[in-house]
Kinemage of the C-alpha trace (Angstrom):
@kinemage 1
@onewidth
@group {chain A} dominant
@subgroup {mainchain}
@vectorlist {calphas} color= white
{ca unk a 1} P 97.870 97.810 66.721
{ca unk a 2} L 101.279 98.218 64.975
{ca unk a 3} L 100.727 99.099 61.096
{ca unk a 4} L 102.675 98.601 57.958
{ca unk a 5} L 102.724 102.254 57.239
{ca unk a 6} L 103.873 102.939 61.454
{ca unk a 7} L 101.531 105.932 61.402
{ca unk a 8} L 103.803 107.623 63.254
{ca unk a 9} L 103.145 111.740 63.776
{ca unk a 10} L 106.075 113.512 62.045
{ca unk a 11} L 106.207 116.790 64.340
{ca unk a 12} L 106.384 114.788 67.143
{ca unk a 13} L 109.652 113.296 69.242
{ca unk a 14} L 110.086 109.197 69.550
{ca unk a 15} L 108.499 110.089 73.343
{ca unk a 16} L 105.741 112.119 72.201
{ca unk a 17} L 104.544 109.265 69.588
{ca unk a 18} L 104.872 106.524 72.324
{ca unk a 19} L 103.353 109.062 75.099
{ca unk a 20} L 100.231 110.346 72.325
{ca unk a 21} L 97.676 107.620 73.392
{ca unk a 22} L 98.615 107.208 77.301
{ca unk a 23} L 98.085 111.343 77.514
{ca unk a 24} L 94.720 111.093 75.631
{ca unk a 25} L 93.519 108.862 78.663
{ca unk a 26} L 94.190 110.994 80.819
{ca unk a 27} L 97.149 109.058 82.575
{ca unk a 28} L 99.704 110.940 85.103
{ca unk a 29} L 103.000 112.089 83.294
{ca unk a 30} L 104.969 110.435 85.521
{ca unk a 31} L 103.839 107.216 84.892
{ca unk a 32} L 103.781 108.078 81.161
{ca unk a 33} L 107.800 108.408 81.881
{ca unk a 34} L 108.234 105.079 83.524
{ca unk a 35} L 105.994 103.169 80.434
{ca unk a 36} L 108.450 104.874 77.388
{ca unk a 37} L 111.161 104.775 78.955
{ca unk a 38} L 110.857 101.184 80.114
{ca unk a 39} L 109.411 100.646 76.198
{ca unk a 40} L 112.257 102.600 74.882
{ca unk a 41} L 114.761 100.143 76.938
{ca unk a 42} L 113.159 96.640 75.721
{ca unk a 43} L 112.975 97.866 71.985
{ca unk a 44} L 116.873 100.004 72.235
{ca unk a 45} L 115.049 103.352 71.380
{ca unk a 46} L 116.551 105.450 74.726
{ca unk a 47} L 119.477 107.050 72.659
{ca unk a 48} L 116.967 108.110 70.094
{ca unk a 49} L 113.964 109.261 72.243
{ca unk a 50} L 114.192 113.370 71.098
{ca unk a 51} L 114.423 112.307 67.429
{ca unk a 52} L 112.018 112.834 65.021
{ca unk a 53} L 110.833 110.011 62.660
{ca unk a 54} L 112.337 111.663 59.587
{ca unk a 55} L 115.814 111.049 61.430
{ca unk a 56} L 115.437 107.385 61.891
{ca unk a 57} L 115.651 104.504 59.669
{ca unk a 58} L 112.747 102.181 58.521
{ca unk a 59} L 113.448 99.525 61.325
{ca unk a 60} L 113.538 102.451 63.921
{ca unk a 61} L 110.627 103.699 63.177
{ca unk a 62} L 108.558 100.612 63.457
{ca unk a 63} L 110.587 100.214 66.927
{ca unk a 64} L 108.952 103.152 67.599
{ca unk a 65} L 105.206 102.090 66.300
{ca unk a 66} L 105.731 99.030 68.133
{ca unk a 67} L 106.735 100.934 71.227
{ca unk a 68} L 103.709 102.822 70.837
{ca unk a 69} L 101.511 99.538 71.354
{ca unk a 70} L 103.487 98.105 74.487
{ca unk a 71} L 102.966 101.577 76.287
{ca unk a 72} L 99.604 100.663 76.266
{ca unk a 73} L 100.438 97.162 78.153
{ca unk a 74} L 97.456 95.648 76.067
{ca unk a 75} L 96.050 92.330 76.631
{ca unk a 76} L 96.617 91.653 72.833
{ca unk a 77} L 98.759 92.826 70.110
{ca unk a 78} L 97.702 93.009 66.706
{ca unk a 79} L 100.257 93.313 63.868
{ca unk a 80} L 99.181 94.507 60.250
{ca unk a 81} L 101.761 93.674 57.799
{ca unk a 82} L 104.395 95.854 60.103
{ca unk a 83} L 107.567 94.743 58.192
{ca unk a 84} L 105.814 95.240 54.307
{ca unk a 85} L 108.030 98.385 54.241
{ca unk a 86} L 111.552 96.649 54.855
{ca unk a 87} L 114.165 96.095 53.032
{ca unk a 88} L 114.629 92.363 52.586
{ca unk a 89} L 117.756 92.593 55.249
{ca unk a 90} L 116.109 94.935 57.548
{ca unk a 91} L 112.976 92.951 57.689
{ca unk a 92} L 114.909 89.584 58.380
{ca unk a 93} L 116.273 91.072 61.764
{ca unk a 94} L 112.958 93.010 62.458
{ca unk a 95} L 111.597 89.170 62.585
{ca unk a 96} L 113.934 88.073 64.820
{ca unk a 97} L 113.414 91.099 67.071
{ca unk a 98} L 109.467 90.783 67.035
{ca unk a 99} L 109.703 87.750 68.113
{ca unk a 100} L 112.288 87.984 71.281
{ca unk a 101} L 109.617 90.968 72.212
{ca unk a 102} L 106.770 88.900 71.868
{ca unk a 103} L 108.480 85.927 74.100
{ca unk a 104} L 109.609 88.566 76.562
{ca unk a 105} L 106.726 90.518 77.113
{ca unk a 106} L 104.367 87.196 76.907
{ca unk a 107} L 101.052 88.933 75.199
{ca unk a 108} L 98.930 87.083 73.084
{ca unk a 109} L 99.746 88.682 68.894
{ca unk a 110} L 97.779 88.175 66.203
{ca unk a 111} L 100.465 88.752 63.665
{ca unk a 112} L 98.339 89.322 60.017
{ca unk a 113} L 101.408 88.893 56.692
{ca unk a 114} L 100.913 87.614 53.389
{ca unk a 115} L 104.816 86.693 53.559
{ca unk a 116} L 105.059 82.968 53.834
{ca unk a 117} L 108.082 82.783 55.733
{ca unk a 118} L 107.189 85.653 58.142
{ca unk a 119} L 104.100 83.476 59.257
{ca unk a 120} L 106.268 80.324 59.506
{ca unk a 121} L 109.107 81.674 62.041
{ca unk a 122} L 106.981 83.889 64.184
{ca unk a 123} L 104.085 81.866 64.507
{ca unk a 124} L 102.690 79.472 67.409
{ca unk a 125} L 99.862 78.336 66.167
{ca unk a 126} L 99.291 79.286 61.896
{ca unk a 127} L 96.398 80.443 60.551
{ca unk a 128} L 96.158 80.053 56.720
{ca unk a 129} L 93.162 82.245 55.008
{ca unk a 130} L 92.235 82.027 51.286
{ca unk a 131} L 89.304 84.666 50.200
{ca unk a 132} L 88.643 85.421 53.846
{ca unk a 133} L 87.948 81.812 54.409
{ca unk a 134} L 90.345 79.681 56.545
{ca unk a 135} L 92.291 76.655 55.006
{ca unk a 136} L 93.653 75.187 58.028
{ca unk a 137} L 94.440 75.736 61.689
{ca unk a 138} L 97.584 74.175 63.328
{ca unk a 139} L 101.457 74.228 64.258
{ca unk a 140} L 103.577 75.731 61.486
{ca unk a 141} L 105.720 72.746 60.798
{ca unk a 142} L 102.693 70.206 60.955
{ca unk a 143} L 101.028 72.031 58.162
{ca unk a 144} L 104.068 72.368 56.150
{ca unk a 145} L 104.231 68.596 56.112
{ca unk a 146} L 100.627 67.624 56.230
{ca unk a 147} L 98.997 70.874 54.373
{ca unk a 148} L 94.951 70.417 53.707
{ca unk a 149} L 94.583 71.810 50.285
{ca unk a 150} L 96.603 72.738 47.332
{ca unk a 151} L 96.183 76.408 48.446
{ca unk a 152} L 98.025 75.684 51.645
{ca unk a 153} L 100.590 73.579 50.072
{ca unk a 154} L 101.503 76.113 47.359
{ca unk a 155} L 101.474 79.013 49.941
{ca unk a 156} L 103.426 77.702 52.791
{ca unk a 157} L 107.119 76.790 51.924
{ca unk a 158} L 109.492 79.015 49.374
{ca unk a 159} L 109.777 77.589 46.304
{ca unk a 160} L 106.246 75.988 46.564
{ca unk a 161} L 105.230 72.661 46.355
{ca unk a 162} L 104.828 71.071 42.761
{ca unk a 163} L 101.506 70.236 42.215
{ca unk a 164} L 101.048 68.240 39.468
{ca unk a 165} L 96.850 66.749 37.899
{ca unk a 166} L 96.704 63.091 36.798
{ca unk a 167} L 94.051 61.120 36.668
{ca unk a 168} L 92.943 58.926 39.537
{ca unk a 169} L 93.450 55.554 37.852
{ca unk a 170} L 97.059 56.625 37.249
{ca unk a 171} L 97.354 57.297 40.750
{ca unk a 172} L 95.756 53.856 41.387
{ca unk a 173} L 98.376 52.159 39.376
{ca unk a 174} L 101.787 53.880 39.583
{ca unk a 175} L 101.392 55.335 43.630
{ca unk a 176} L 100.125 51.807 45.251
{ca unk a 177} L 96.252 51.778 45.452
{ca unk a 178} L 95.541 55.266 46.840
{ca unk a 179} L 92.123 56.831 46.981
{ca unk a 180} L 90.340 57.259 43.825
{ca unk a 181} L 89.583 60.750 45.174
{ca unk a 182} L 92.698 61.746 44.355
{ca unk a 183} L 93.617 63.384 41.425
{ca unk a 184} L 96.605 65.438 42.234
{ca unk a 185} L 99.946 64.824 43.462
{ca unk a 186} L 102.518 67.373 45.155
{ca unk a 187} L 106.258 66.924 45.951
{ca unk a 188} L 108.356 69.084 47.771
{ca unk a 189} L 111.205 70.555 45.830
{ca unk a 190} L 113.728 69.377 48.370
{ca unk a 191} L 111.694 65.813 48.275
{ca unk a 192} L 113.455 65.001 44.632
{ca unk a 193} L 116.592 63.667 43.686
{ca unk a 194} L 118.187 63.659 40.549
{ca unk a 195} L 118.771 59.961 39.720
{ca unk a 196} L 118.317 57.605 36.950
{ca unk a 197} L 116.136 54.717 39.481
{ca unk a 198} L 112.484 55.051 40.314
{ca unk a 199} L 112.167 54.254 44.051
{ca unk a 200} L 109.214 51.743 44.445
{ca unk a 201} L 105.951 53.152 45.249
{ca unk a 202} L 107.243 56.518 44.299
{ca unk a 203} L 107.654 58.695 41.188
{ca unk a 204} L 110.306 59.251 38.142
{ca unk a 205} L 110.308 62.761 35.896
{ca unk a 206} L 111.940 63.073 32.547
{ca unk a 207} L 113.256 66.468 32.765
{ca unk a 208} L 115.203 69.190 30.536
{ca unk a 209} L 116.694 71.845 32.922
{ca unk a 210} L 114.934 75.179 31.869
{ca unk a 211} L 117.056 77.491 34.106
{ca unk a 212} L 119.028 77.538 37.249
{ca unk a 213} L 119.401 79.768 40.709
{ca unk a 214} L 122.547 79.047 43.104
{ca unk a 215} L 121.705 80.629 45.929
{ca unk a 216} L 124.845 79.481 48.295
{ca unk a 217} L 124.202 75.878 50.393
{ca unk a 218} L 121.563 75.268 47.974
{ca unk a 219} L 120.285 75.390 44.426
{ca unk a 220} L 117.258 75.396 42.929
{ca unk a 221} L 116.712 73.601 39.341
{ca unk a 222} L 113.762 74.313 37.094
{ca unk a 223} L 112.595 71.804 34.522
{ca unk a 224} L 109.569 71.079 32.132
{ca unk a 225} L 108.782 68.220 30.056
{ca unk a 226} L 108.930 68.165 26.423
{ca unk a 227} L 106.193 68.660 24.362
{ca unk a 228} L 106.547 65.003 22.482
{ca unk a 229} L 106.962 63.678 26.373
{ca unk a 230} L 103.695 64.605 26.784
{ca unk a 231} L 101.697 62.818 24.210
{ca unk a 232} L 103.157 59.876 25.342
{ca unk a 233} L 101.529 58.050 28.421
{ca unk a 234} L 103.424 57.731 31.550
{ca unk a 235} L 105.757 54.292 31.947
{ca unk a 236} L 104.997 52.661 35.589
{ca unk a 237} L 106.062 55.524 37.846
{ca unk a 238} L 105.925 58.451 36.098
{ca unk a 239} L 103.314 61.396 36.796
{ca unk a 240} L 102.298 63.514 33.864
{ca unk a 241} L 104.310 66.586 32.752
{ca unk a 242} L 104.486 69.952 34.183
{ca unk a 243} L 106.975 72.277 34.866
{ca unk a 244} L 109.028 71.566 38.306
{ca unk a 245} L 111.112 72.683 40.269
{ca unk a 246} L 113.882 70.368 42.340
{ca unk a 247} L 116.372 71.887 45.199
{ca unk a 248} L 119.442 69.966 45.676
{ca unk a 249} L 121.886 70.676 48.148
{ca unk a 250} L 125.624 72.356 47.290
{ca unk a 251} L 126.356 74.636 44.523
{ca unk a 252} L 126.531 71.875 41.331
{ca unk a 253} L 123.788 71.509 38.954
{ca unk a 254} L 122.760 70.070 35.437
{ca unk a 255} L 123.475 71.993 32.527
{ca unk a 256} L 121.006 74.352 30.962
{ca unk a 257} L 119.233 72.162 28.548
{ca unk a 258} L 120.800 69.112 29.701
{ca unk a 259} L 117.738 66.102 30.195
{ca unk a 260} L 118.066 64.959 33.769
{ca unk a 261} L 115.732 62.418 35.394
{ca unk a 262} L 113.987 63.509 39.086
{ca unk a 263} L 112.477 60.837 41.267
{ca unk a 264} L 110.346 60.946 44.719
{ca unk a 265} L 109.868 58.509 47.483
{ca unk a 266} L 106.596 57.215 47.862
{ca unk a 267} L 106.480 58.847 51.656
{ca unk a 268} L 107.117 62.386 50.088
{ca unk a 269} L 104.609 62.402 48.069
{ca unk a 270} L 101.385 64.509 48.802
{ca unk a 271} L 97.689 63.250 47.605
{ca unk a 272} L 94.750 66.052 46.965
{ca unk a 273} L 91.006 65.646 45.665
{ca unk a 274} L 91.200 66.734 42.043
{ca unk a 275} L 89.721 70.419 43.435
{ca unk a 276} L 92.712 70.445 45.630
{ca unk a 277} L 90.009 71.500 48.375
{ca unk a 278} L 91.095 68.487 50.666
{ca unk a 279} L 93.853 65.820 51.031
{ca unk a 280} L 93.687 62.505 50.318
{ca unk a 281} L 95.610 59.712 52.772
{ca unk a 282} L 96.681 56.515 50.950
């Protein structure tokens, strides 16, 4: 196991930690040598093996937790939230490194994160939970385009899908005959465009830009309806209001309070059961 806290012993030398568990079985020293140092080479710990973990750096010292594990040559690897301590930098290139280990050493992980985007790069096959109870099985990418329930569709992609309630007549007559079991509707922030048409089949949102984050090749545009929008019914088209947010590529944007007008192919747009417990195919 390789924790978040890396439960590593703080008396003890990067070798003793990775040697700790191989000398409580009982295992020769010499081929305790050949395991850490071999350990120590895949993860770039040899320089640093008489250190203690007080001289190392977060990423180090889950090197050296991790090191720990592989000593052990297990038939599985289970990770607990190992990168919850990082720095937002440090953990980006402790993902990257996890997951050259993982392809060189070939051992089955069971990699446990609450961090969307951790689960969607290291990932084979993605397991989404919700109350200990599992919300779909499959590829990464597949259930970021196809996602089950609203749970999964909120939780897998950063920003989160807008999910937005309407009744299932509306859906009936604005989105082309789809399932009276639906009753909500989600759309991928990068699925809008800011235009003044309403693509047929699709969807059109009166908007007034709330705020705005540039955040280099991309930017991400939050609106809301107005509160007189909303006591006025939908035109042919149009979904019912709710805050949203739209990411357009490039570094322009709308205005802060400027009214801007989103709208969604009919092929980006995502049907749910009005529980958002299951989706609902056109």
């Amino acid at each position: 196991m390789v924790f978040q806290n890396y439960a590593l012993y703080p008396h003890m030398s990067v070798y003793n930690n990775m040697a700790y568990g191989l000398r409580n079985r009982g295992m020769a020293e010499a081929e305790i040598k050949t395991r850490v140092e071999e350990a120590a080479r895949v993860l770039e710990l040899s320089a640093m093996l008489e250190r203690k973990p007080r001289q190392l750096s977060g990423g180090q010292r889950q090197r050296v937790a991790m090191g720990r594990a592989i000593v052990r040559q297990p038939k599985v690897f289970l990770f607990d939230e190992p990168l919850s301590n990082l720095d937002a930098k440090l953990r980006i290139a402790m993902r990257v490194e996890i997951r050259k280990l993982q392809r060189r050493l070939n051992t089955t992980s069971i990699y446990v994160t609450h961090d969307q985007l951790e689960a969607m790069t290291l990932a084979d096959i993605l397991v989404v939970m919700n109350g200990g109870q599992v919300e779909q099985v499959g590829n990464p990418l597949a259930i970021y385009e196809r996602p089950a329930t609203t749970f999964v569709a909120s939780f897998i992609g950063a920003p989160p899908m807008n999910l937005m309630s309407t009744r299932p007549e509306e859906i009936k007559s604005q989105l082309g005959g789809a399932s009276s079991e639906a009753g909500i509707v989600g759309i991928r922030p990068e699925d809008f465009v800011i235009t003044d048409q309403t693509p047929t089949g699709g969807v059109a949102l009166p908007l007034t830009v709330e705020a705005i984050e540039r955040v280099g090749a991309e930017t991400f545009v939050y609106g809301s309806r107005e509160q007189e929008d909303q006591r006025v019914a939908a035109t042919p088209g149009e979904l019912p209001p709710g805050e949203v947010i739209v990411r357009i590529p490039g570094t322009d944007a709308p205005a802060i309070g400027q009214k801007i007008r989103v709208a969604a192919a009919r092929a980006k747009l995502h049907l749910f059961s009005g529980d958002g417990r299951k989706r609902i195919e056109a």
